[in-house]
C-alpha positions as semicolon CSV with decimal commas, in nm:
position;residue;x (nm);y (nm);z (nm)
1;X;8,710;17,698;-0,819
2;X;8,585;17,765;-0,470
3;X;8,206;17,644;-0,430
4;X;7,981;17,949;-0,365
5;X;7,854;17,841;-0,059
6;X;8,185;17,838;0,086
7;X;8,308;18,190;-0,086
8;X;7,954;18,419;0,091
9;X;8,093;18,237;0,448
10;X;8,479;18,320;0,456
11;X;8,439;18,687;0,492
12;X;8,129;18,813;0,664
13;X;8,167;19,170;0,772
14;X;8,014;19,332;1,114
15;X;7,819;19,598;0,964
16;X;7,599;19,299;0,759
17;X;7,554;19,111;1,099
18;X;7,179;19,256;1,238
19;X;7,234;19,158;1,581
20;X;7,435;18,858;1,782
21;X;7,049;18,742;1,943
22;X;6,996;18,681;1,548
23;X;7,374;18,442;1,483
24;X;7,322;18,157;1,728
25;X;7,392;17,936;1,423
26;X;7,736;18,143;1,386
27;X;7,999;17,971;1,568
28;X;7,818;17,651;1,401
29;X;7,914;17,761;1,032
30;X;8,255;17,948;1,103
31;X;8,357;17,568;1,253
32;X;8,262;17,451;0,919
33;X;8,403;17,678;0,719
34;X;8,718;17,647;0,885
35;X;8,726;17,256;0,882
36;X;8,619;17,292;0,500
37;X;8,939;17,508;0,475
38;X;9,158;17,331;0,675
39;X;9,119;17,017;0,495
40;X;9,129;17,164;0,103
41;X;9,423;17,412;0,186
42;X;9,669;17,325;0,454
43;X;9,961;17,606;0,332
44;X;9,912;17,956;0,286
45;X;10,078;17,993;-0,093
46;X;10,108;18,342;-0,102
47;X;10,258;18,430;0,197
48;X;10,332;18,161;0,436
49;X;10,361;18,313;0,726
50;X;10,005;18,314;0,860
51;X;9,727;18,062;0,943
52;X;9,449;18,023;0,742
53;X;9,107;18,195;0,900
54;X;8,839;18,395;0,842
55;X;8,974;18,652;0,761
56;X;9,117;18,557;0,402
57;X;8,926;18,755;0,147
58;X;8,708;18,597;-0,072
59;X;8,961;18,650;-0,379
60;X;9,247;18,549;-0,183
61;X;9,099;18,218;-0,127
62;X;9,006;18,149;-0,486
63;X;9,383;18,202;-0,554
64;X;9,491;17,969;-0,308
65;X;9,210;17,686;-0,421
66;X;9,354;17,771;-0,805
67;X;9,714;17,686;-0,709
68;X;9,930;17,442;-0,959
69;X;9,976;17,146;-0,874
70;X;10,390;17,281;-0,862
71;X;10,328;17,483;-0,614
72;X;10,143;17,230;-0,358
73;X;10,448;17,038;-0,434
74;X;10,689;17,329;-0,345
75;X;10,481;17,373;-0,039
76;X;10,462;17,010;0,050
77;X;10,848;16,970;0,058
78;X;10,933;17,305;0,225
79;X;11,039;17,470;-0,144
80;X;10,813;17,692;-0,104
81;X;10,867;17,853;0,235
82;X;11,246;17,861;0,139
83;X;11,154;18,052;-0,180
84;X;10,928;18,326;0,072
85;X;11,198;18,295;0,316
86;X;11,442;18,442;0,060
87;X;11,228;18,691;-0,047
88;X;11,189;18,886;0,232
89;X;11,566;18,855;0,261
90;X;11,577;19,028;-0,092
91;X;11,302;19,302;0,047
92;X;11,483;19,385;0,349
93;X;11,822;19,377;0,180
94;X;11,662;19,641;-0,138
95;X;11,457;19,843;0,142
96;X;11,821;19,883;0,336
97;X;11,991;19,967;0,048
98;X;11,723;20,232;-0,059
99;X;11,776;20,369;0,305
100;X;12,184;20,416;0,251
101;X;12,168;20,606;-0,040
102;X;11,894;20,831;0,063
103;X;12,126;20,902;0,359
């Protein structure tokens, strides 16, 4: 489970900020947040295909911390991204197929 701390600074939305003048700690806490990140996640399980930031939901990073330990294995030894990788082959192949017989 993701400490609470960490879960109120991943996703911090504009219309909460009250003014930059009033955030000069800001940069300060998304570079910890990010190193925290980095060094407790260093794959994106459910996807892949993008690098993890700030702007990961809160939920989406409590699935990520709640991985198996399978699937930081499958990660670890490329598994993982061949399993995603194939995937979106299967996706594009059914969305292509759904095109030709709508045609």
């Amino acid at each position: 489970m993701m400490p609470d701390d960490v879960k109120w600074g991943i996703k911090m939305t504009e219309r909460l900020a009250i003014s930059e003048f009033g955030l000069s700690y800001r940069d300060d806490v998304e570079k910890a947040i990010l190193i925290f990140l980095k060094g407790k996640l260093n794959f994106d399980y459910m996807g892949g295909n993008r690098e993890l930031n700030l702007d990961l939901a809160v939920h989406e990073c409590e699935a990520l911390f709640s991985a198996s330990d399978k699937i930081k294995e499958m990660a670890a030894n490329g598994e993982l991204a061949a399993f995603h990788a194939k995937c979106a082959e299967l996706e594009d192949s059914v969305a292509g197929g759904y095109l030709k017989v709508i045609d």
